[in-house]
C-alpha positions in Angstrom: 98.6 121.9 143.4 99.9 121.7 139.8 99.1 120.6 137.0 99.1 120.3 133.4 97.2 122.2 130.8 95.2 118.9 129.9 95.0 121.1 126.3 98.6 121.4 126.1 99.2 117.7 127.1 96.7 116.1 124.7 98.5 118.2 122.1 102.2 117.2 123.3 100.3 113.5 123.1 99.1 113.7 120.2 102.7 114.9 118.2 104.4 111.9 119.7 101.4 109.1 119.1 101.1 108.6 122.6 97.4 107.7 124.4 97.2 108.6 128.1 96.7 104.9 129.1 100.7 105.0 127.6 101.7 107.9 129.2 100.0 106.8 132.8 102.2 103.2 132.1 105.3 105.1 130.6 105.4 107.2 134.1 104.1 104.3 136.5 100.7 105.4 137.7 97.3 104.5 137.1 95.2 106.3 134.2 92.6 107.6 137.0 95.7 109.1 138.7 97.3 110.6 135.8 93.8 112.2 135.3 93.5 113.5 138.3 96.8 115.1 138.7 96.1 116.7 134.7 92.7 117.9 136.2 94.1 119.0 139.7 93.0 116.5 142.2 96.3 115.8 142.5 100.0 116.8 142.9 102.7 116.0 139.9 105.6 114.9 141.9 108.9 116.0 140.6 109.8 112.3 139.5 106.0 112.2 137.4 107.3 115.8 135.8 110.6 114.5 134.7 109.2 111.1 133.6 106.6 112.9 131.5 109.5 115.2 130.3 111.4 112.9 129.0 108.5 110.7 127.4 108.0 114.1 125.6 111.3 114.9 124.8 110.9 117.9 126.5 112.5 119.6 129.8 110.0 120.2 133.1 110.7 124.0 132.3 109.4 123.1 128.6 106.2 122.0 129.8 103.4 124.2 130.9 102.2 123.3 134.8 99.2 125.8 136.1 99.2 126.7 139.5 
């Protein structure tokens, strides 16, 4: 599974003013899912990545994903 440095995110977050209840609307999943794919209890599917990419101004390749 993947997922995002929650450290790295909160950071990326916090540069552009966005909360995670925005981000979880911004990429059309619930909060409790967007916190369980940034803690690893679930998968980022491609279309969440570029969704959060793009909310971030950022490419997928930009964005730190652990393993």
């Amino acid at each position: 599974m993947q997922h995002i440095r929650k450290q790295k995110l909160d950071i990326y977050l916090m540069e552009h003013g966005i909360s995670q209840n925005q981000l979880a609307r911004y990429i059309g999943v619930s909060t409790s899912h967007l916190s369980d794919m940034r803690t690893g209890r679930r998968s980022f599917l491609t279309k969440h990545k570029q969704r959060i990419a793009n909310v971030l101004n950022r490419t997928i390749d930009q964005i730190i994903w652990d393993k």
